[in-house]
C-alpha positions in Angstrom: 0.0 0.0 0.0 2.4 2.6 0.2 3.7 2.5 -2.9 0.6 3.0 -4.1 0.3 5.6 -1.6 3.5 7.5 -3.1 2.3 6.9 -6.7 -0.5 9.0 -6.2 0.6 11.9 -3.9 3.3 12.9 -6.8 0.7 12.7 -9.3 0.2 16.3 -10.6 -2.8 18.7 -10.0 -4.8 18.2 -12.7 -6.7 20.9 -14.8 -9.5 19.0 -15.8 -12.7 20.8 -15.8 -15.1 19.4 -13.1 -18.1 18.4 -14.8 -16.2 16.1 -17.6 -14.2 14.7 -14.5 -17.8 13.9 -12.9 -18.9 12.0 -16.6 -15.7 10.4 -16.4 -16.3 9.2 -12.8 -20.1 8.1 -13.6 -18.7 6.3 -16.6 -16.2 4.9 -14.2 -18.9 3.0 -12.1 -21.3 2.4 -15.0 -17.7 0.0 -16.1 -17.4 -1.4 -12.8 -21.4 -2.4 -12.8 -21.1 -1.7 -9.5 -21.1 1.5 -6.9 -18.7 1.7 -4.9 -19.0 2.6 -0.4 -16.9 4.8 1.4 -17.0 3.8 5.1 -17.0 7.7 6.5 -15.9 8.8 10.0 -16.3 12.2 11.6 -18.1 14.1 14.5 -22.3 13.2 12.6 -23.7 13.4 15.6 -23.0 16.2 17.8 -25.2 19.3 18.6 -22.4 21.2 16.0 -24.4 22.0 13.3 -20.9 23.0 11.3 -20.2 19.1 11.9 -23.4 17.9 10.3 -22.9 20.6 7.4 -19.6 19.1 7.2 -21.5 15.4 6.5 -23.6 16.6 3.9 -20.7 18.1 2.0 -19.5 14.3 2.2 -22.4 13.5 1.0 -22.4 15.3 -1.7 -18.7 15.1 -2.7 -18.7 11.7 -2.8 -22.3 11.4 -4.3 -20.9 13.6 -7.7 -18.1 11.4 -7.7 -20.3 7.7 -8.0 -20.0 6.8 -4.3 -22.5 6.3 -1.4 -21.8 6.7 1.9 -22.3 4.9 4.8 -21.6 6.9 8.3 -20.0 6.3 11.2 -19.1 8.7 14.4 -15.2 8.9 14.9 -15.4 9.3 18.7 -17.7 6.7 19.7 -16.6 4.2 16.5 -20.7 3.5 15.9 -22.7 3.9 13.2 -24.6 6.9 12.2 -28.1 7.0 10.7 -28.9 9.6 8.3 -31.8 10.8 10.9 -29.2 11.2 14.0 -26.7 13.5 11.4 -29.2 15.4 10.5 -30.9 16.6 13.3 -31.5 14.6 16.6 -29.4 16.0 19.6 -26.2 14.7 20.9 -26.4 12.8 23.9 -25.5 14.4 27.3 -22.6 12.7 28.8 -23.5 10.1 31.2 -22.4 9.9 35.0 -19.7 7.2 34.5 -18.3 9.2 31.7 -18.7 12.6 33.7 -16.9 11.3 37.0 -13.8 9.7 34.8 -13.3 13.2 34.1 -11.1 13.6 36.8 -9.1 10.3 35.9 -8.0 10.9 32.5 -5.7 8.0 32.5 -7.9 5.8 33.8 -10.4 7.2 30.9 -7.4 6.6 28.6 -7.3 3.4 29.5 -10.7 2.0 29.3 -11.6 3.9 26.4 -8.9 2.1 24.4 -10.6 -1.2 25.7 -14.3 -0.2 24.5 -12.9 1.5 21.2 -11.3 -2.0 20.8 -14.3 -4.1 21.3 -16.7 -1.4 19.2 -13.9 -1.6 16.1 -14.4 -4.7 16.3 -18.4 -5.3 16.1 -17.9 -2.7 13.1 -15.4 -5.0 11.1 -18.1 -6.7 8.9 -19.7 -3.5 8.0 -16.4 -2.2 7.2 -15.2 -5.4 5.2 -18.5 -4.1 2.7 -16.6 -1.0 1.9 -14.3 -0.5 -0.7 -12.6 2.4 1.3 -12.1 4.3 4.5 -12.4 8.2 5.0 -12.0 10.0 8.1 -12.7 13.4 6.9 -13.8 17.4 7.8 -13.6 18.8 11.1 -10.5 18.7 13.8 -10.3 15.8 13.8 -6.4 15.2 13.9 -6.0 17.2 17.4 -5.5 15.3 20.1 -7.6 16.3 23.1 -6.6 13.7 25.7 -6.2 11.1 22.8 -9.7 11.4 22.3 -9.3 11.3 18.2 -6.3 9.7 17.7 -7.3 6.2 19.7 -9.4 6.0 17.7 -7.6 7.0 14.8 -5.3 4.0 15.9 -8.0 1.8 16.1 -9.0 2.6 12.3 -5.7 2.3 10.9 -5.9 -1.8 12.2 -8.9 -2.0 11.0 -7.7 -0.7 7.6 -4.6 -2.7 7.6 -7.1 -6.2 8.5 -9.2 -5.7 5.9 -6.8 -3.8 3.4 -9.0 -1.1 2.7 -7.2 2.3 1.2 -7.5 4.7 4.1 -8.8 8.5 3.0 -7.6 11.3 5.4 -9.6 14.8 3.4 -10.6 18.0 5.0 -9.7 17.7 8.7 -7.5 20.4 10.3 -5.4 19.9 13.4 -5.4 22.2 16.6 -3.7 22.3 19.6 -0.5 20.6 20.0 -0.2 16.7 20.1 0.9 14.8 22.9 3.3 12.4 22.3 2.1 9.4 22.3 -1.1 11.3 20.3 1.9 12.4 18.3 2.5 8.7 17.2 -1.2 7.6 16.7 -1.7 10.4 14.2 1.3 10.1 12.4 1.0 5.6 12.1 -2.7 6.8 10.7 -1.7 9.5 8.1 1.3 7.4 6.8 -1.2 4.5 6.5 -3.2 6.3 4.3 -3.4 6.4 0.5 -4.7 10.3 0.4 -4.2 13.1 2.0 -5.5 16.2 1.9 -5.9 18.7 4.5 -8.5 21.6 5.4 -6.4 24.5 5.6 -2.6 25.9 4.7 -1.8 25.6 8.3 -2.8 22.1 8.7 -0.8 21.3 5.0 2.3 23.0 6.7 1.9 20.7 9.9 1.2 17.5 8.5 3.8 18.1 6.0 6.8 17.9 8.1 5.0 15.3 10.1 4.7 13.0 7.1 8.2 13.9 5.3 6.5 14.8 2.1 4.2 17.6 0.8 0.2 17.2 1.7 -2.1 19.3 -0.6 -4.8 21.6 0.8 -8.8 20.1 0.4 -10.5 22.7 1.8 -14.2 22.5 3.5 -16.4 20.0 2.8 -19.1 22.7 3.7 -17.7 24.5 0.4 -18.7 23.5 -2.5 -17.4 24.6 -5.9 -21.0 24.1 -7.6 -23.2 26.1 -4.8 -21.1 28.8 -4.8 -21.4 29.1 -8.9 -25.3 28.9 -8.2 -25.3 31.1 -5.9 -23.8 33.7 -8.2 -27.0 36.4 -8.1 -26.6 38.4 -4.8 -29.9 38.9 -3.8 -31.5 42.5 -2.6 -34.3 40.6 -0.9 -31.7 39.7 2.0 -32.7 41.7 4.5 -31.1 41.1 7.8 -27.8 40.8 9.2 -26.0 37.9 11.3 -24.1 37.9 13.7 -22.5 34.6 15.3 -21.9 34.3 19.0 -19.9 31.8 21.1 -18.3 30.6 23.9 -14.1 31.6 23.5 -12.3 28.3 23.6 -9.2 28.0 25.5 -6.9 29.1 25.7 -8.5 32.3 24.5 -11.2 32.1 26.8 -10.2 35.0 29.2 -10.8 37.6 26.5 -14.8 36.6 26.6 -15.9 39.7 28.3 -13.5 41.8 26.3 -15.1 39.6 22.5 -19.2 40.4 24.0 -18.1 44.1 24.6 -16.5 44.3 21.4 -19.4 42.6 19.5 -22.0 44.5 20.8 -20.3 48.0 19.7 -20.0 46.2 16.5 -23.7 45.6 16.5 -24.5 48.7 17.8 -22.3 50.5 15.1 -23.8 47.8 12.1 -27.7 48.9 12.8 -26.9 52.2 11.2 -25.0 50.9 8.5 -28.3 48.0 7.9 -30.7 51.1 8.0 -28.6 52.5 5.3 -28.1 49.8 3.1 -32.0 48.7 3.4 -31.3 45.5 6.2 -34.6 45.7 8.5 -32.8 43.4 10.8 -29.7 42.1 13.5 -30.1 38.7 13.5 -27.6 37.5 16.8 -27.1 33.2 16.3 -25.7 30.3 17.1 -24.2 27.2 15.0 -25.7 24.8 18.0 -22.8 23.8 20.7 -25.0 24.2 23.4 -22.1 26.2 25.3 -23.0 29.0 22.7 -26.5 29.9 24.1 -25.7 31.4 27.0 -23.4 34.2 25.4 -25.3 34.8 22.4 -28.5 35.6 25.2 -26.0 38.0 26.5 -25.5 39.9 23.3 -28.9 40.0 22.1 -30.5 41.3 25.4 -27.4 43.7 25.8 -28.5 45.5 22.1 -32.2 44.9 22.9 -34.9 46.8 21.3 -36.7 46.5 17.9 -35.1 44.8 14.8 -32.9 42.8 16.7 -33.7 39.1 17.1 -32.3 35.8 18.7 -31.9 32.5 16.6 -30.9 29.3 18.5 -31.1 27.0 15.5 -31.6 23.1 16.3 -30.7 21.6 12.8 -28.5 22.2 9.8 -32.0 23.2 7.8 -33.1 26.1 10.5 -29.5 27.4 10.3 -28.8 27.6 6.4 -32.3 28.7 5.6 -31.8 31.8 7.9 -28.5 32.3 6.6 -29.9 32.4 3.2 -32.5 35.2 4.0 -29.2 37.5 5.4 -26.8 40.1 3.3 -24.0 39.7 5.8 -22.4 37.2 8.1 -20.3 38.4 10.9 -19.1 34.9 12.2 -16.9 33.8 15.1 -17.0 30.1 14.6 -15.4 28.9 11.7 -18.8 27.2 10.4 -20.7 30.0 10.5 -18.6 31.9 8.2 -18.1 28.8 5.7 -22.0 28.1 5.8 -22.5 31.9 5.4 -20.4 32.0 2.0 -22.0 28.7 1.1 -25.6 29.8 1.5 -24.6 33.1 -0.3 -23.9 35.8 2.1 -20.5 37.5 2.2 -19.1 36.7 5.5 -16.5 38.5 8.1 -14.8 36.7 10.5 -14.6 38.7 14.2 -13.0 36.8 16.4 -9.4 36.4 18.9 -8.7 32.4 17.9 -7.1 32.4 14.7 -8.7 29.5 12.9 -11.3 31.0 10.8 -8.5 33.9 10.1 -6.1 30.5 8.9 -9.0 29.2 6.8 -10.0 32.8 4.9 -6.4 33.2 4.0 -6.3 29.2 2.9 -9.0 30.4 0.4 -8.1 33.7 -0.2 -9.8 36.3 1.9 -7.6 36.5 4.8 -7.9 40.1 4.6 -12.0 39.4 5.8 -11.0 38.5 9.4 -10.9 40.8 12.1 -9.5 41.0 15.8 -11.5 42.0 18.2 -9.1 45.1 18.1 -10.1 46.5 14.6 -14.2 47.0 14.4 -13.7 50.2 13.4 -11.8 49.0 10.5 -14.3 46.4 9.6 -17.4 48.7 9.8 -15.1 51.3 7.2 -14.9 48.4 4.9 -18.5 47.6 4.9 -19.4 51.3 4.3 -17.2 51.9 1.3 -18.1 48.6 -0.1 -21.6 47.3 0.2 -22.9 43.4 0.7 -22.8 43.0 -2.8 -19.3 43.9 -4.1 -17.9 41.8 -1.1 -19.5 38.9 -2.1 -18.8 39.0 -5.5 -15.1 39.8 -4.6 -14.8 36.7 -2.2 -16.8 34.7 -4.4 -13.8 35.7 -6.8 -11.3 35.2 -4.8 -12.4 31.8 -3.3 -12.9 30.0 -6.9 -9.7 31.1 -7.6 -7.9 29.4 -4.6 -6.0 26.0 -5.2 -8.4 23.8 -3.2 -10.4 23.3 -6.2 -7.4 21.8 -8.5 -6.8 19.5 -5.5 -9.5 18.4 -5.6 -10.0 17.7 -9.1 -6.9 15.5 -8.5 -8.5 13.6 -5.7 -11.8 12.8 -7.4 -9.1 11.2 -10.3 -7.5 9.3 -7.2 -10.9 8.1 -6.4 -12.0 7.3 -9.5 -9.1 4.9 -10.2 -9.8 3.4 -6.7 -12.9 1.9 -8.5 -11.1 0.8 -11.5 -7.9 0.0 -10.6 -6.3 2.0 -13.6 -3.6 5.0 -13.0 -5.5 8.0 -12.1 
């Protein structure tokens, strides 16, 4: 396997254009008689609606290329059902798991027994597929080992059933421990493709693997919706504005990020007035953690124009997105979805990951510190909605992530037929 691994990461990026790569990869399977499963692992199942946007941009990836999909959650190693990653909410954690809390190597420990015996009941499903993905989210950090056992616990499974391992769209935060270090590095060099979610993560995985790794982008972004969703619209008529809860280690500046917002909002209701917006929409992308500041904000700006959506599914939270001219976003989700659904989005934030991921597809210069709201809001006056999404929309189809992933749907395709891609 990994010469066939090497083969196809020196492979040039093609230049193909995309919909005579999709005939060629529906001609592929027509050949074949057959349509080829890709076992896919990632976070389905969590109250993260940016997760479960993530799964449908599998979904459909996979789907233009002649694949179906059969789900699985990466953490708990069970299957998913296309009900629970669409909408049902994510289990609370349960008192066992709650008091091991305080024993993280004890929780190390038995976790690596019951992601061992769970691997196992999955092997027969797994032997049906004719490849493995683990793919979109952050799902290379290491958190306690969390991801990476079972990471470990997929790359023996791969190597027992030799099944080509996929590794596309996941980014890596955080440093790894080292014996998470280890796990992450046995999976990636295991697998046939690789392709991460941002430049950052390319870089990192790049000198962990000894050779270069090509940037995939965001499943959540899709070359074909943002074509469609060319015509800016002067029927949006609100503007959003994400709210969260600042992760560590950032998470001291989360009085100093609500202050900030709110003058932001404060200062964007006379720029809405002005460009025709009738209303402040303040939102979340569903981690419950989220709720709590977001009911801050809103009752902080108050008064009439200004409303509060808590969105419990991926459709509640596009559908609004899709009614708004502008996307002011501090999780990285809400800005991808934003650009998806056809809203130009501004990231407004301290963490730097949605800053990493603009500049990955080329509008770095659209996120903001929490230091520079007066900058933003000069931007957004001499612009207009419009011209900034036509610009990003520009920029972004322009970015590299799409020749990369021309070459990967070529990688895929010659999965199925065995022939040089």
């Amino acid at each position: 396997m990994n010469q066939r691994q090497n083969e196809l990461r020196r492979r040039p990026a093609p230049t193909q254009d995309p919909g005579e790569e999709r005939s060629q990869e529906r001609a592929a399977v027509d050949a074949t008689g057959l349509q080829p499963e890709v076992a896919a692992f990632g976070e389905w199942d969590t109250s993260n609606l940016g997760d479960r946007g993530i799964h449908e941009g599998v979904l459909r990836f996979f789907g233009e290329c002649g694949w179906r999909v059969g789900s699985y959650a990466l953490g708990s190693l069970t299957p998913v059902s296309p009900e629970a990653a669409r909408s049902a909410p994510a289990a609370a954690p349960g008192r066992i798991s709650s008091a091991l809390g305080a024993a993280p190597g004890l929780k190390r420990a038995l976790r690596k027994v019951r992601q061992g015996v769970r691997m196992a009941a999955l092997l027969p499903r797994l032997r049906r597929a004719q490849a493995i993905l683990v793919g979109g989210g952050e799902l290379l950090s290491d958190s306690n080992l969390h991801f990476p056992q079972s990471l470990a616990a997929i790359t023996e499974a791969s190597r027992r059933l030799d099944k080509p391992l996929l590794c596309l769209g996941c980014g890596a935060e955080g440093a790894w421990s080292t014996r998470g270090g280890e796990m992450i590095r046995k999976f990636l060099a295991e697998c046939t493709l690789v392709a991460a979610r941002d430049r950052d993560t390319a870089e990192r995985l790049t000198a962990a693997l000894g050779k270069p790794v090509p940037v995939f982008g965001d499943f959540c972004l899709n070359e074909g919706l943002l074509l469609r969703r060319g015509g800016w619209s002067r029927r949006r008529r609100a503007l959003a504005i994400n709210v969260q809860r600042i992760p560590e280690p950032w998470g001291a500046q989360q009085d100093r990020y609500e202050d900030a917002l709110v003058e932001l909002a404060d200062r964007l209701m006379h720029l809405a007035v002005w460009q025709g917006l009738k209303t402040i929409r303040i939102f979340t992308t569903g981690p419950a953690e989220d709720a709590l500041p977001a009911q801050r904000v809103f009752e902080r700006l108050g008064g009439h124009g200004v409303e509060l959506h808590v969105p419990a599914s991926l459709e509640q939270l596009s559908g609004m997105l899709r009614e708004c001219a502008l996307v002011v976003a501090s999780r990285l989700h809400a800005g991808i979805l934003g650009l998806a659904e056809g809203a130009p989005s501004v990231g407004f934030c301290p963490q730097p990951k949605l800053r990493r991921f603009f500049s990955t597809v080329g509008i770095g210069d659209y996120g903001y510190e929490l230091d520079a709201g007066a900058r933003l809001i000069h931007r957004l006056d001499e612009a207009g909605c419009a011209a900034i999404f036509a610009e990003q929309r520009d920029r972004i189809m322009r970015a590299p992530i799409w020749a990369n992933r021309t070459r990967v749907r070529r990688d895929l395709r010659s999965l199925v037929t065995g022939a040089p891609g």
